[in-house]
The first five atom37 places (N, CA, C, CB, O) and aatype in JSON, in Angstrom:
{
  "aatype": [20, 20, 20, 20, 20, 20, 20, 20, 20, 20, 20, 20, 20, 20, 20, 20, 20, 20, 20, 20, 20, 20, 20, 20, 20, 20, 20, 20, 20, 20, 20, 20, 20, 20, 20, 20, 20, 20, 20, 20, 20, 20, 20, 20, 20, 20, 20, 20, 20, 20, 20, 20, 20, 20, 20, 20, 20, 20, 20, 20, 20, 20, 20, 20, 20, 20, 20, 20],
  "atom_mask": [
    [1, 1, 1, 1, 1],
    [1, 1, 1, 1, 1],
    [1, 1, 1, 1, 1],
    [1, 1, 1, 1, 1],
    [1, 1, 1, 1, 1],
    [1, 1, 1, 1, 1],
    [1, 1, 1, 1, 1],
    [1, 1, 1, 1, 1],
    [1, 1, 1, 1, 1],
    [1, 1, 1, 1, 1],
    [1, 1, 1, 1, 1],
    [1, 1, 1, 1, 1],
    [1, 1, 1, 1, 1],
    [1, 1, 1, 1, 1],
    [1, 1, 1, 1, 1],
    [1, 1, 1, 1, 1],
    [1, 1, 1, 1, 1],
    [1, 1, 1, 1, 1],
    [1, 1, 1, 1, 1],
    [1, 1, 1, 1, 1],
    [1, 1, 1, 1, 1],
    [1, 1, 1, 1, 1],
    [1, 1, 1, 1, 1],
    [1, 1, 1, 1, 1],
    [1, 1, 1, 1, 1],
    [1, 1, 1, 1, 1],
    [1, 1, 1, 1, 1],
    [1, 1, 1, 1, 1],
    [1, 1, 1, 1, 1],
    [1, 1, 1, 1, 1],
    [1, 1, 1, 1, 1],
    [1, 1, 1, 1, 1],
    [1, 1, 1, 1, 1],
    [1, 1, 1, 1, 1],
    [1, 1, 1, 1, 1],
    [1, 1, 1, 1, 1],
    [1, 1, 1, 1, 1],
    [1, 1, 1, 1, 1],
    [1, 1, 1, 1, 1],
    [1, 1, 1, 1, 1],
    [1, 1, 1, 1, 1],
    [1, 1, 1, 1, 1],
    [1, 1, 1, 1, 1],
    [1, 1, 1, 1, 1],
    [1, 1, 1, 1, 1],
    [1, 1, 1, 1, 1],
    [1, 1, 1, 1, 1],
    [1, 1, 1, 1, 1],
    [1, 1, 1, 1, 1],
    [1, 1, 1, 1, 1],
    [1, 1, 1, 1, 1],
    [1, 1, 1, 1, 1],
    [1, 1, 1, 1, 1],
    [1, 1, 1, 1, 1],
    [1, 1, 1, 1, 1],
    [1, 1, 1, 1, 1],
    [1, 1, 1, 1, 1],
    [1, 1, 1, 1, 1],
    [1, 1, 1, 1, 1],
    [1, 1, 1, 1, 1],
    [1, 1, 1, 1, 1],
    [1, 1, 1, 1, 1],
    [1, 1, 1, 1, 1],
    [1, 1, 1, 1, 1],
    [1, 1, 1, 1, 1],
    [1, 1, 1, 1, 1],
    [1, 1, 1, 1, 1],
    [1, 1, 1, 1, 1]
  ],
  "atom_positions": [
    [[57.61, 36.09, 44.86], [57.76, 36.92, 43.68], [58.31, 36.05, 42.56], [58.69, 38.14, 43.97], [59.38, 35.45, 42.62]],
    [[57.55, 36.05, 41.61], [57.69, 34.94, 40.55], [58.67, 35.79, 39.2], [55.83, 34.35, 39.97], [58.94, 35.26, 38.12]],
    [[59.03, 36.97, 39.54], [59.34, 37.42, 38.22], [60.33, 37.75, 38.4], [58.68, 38.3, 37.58], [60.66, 37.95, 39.57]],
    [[61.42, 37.98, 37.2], [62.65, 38.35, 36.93], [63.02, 39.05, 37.62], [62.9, 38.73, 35.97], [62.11, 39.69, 38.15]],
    [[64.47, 39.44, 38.1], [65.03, 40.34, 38.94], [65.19, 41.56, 37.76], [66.47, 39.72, 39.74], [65.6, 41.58, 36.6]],
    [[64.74, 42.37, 38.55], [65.03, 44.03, 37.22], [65.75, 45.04, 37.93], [63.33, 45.11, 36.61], [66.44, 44.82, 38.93]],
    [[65.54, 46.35, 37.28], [66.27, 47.3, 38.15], [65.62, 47.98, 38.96], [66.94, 48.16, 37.55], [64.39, 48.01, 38.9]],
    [[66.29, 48.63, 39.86], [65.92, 49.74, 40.78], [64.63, 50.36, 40.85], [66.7, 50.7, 40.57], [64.11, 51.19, 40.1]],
    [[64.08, 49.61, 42.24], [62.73, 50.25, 42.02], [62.48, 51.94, 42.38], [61.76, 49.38, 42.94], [63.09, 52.6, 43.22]],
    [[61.7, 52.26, 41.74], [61.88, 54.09, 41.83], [60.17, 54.05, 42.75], [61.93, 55.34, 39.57], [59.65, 55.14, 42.53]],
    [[59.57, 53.49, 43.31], [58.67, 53.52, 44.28], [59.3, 52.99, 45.59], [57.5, 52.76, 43.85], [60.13, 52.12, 45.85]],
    [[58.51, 53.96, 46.39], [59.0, 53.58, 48.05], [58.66, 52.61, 48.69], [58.66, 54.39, 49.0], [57.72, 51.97, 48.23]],
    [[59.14, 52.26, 49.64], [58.65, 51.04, 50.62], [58.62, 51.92, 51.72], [59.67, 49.57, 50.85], [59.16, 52.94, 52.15]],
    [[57.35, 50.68, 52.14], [57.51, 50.91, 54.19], [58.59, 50.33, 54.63], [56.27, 50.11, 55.31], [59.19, 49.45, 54.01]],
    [[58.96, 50.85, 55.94], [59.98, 50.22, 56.97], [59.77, 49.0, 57.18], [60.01, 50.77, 58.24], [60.66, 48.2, 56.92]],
    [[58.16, 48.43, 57.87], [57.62, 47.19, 57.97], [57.99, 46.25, 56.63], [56.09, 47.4, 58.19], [58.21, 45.04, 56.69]],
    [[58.01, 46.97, 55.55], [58.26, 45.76, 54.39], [59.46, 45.65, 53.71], [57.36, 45.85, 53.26], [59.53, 45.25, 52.54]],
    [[60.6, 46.03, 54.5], [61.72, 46.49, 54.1], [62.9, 46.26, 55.28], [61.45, 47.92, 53.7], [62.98, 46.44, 56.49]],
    [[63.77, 45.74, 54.2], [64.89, 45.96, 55.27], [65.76, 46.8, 54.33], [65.71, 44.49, 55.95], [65.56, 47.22, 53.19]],
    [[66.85, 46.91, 55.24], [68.47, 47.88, 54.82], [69.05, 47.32, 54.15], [69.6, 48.25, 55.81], [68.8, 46.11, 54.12]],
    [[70.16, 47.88, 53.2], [70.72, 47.24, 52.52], [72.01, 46.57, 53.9], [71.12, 48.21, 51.13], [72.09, 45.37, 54.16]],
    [[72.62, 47.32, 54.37], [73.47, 46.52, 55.6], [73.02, 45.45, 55.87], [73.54, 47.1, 56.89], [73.68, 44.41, 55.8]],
    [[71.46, 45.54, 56.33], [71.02, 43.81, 57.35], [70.85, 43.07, 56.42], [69.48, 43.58, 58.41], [70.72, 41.9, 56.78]],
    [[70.77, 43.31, 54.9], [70.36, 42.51, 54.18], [71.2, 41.41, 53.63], [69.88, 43.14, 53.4], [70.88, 40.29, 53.24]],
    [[72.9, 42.3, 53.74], [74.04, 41.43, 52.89], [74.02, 41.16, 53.83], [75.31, 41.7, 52.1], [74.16, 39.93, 53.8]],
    [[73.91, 41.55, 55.06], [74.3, 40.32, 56.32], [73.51, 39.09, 56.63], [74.26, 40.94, 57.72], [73.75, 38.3, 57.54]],
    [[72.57, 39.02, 55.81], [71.42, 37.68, 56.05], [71.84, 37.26, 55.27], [69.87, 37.62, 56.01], [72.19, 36.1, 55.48]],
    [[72.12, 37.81, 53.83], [72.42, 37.06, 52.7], [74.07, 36.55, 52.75], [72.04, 38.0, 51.39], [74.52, 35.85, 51.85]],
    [[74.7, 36.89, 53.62], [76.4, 36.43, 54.07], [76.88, 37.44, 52.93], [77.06, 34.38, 53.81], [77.7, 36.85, 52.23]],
    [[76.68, 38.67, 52.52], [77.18, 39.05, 51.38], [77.78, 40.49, 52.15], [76.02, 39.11, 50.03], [77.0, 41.12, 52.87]],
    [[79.44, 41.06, 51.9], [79.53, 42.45, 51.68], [78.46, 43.09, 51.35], [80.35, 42.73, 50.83], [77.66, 42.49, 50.63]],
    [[78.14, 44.48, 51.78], [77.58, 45.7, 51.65], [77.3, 46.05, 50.19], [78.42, 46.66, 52.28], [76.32, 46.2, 49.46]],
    [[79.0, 46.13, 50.11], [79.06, 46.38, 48.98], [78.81, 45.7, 47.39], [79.92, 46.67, 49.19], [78.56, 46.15, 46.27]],
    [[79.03, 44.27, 48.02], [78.61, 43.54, 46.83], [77.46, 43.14, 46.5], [79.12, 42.62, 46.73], [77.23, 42.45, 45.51]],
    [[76.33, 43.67, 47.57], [75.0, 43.76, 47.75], [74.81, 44.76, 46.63], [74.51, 44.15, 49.22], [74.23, 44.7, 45.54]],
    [[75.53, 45.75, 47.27], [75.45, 46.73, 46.01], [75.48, 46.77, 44.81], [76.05, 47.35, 45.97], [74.62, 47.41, 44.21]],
    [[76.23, 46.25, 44.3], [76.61, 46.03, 43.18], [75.83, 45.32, 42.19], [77.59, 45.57, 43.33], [75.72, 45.56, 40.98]],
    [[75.13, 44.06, 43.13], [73.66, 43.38, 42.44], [73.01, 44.13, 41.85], [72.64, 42.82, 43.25], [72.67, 44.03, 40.68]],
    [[72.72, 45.15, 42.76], [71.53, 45.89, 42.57], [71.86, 46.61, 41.28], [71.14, 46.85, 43.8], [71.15, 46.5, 40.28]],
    [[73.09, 47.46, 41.32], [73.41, 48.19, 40.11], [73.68, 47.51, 38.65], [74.55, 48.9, 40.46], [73.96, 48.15, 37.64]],
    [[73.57, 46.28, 38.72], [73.93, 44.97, 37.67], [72.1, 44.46, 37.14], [75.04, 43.28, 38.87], [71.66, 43.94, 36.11]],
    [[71.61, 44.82, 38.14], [69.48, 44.81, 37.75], [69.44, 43.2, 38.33], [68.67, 44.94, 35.21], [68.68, 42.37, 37.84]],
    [[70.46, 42.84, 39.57], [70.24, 41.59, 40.15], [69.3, 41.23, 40.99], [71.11, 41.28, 40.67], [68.67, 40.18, 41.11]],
    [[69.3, 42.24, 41.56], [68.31, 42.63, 43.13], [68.17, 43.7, 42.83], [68.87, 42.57, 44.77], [68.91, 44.57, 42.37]],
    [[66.19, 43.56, 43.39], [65.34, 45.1, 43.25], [65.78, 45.42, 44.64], [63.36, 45.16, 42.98], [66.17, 44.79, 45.62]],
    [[65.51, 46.93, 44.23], [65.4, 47.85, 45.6], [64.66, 48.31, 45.24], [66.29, 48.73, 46.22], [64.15, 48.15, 44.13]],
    [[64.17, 49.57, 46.67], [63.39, 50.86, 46.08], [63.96, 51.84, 47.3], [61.37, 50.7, 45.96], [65.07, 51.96, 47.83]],
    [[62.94, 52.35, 47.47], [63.59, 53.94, 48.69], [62.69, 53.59, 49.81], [63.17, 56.11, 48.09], [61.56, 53.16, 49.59]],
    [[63.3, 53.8, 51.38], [62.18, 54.1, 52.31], [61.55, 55.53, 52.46], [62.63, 53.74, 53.59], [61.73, 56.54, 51.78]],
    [[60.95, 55.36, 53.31], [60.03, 57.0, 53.48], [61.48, 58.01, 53.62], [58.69, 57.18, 55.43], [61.47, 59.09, 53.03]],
    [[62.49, 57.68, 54.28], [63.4, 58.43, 54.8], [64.42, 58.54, 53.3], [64.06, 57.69, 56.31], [65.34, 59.36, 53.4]],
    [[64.35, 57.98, 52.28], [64.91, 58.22, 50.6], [66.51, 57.39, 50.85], [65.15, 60.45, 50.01], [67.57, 57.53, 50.24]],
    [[66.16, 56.55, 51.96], [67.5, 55.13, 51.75], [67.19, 54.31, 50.92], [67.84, 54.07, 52.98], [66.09, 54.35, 50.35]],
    [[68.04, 53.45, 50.7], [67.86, 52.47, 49.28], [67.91, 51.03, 50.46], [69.6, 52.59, 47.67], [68.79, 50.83, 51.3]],
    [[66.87, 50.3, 50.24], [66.26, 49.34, 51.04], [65.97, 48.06, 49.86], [64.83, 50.05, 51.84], [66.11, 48.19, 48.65]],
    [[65.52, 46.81, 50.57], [65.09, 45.92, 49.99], [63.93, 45.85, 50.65], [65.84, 44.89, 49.9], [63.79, 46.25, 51.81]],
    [[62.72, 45.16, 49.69], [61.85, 44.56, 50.49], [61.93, 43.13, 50.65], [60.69, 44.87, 50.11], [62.58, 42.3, 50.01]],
    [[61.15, 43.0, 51.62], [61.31, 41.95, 52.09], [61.02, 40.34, 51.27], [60.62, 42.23, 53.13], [61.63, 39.31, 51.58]],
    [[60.1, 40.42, 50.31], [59.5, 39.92, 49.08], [61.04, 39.5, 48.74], [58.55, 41.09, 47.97], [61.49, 38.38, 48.99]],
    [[61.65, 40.4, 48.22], [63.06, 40.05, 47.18], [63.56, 39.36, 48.3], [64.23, 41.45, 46.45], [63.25, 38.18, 48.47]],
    [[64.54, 40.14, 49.33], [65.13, 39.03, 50.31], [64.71, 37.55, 50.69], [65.08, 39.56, 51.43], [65.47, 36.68, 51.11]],
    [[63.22, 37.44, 50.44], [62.85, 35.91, 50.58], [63.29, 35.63, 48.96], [60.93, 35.51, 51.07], [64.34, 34.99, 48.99]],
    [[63.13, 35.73, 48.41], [63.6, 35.3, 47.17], [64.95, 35.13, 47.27], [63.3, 36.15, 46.13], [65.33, 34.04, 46.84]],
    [[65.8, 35.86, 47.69], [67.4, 35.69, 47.12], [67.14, 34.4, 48.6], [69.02, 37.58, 47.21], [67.19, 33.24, 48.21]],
    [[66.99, 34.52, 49.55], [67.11, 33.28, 50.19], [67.28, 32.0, 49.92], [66.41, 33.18, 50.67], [68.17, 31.27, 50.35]],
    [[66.33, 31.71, 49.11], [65.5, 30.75, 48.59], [66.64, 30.27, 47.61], [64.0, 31.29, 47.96], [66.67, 29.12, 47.17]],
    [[67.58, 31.27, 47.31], [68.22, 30.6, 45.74], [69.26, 29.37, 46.2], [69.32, 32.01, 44.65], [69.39, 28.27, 45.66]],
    [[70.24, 30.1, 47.81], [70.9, 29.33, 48.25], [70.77, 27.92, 48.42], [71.05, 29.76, 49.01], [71.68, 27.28, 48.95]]
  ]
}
């Protein structure tokens, strides 16, 4: 994903293309919460799974990887 980090995506993801926000600060070594907080700052996209949790896809998580 070549483009700017923006805000909150308001389209859903699949499960398959998505992880949790939990497993996610935990890959990324980051609090929950300060995962959170990215997101609410337009650092890291999210969007919703089928079930209306706030998820990452997997796209972004390779990206924030990558920055380390």
């Amino acid at each position: 994903m070549d483009s700017e980090p923006g805000a909150i995506l308001t389209g859903r993801l699949s499960e398959a293309d998505s992880i949790s926000i939990p497993r996610a600060a935990r890959r990324l070594g980051l609090d929950t919460y300060t995962l959170c907080t990215l997101i609410q700052r337009e650092r890291v996209q999210a969007g919703l799974s089928p079930s209306g949790e706030f998820v990452i896809a997997n796209e972004e998580l390779n990206r924030l990887l990558k920055k380390d």
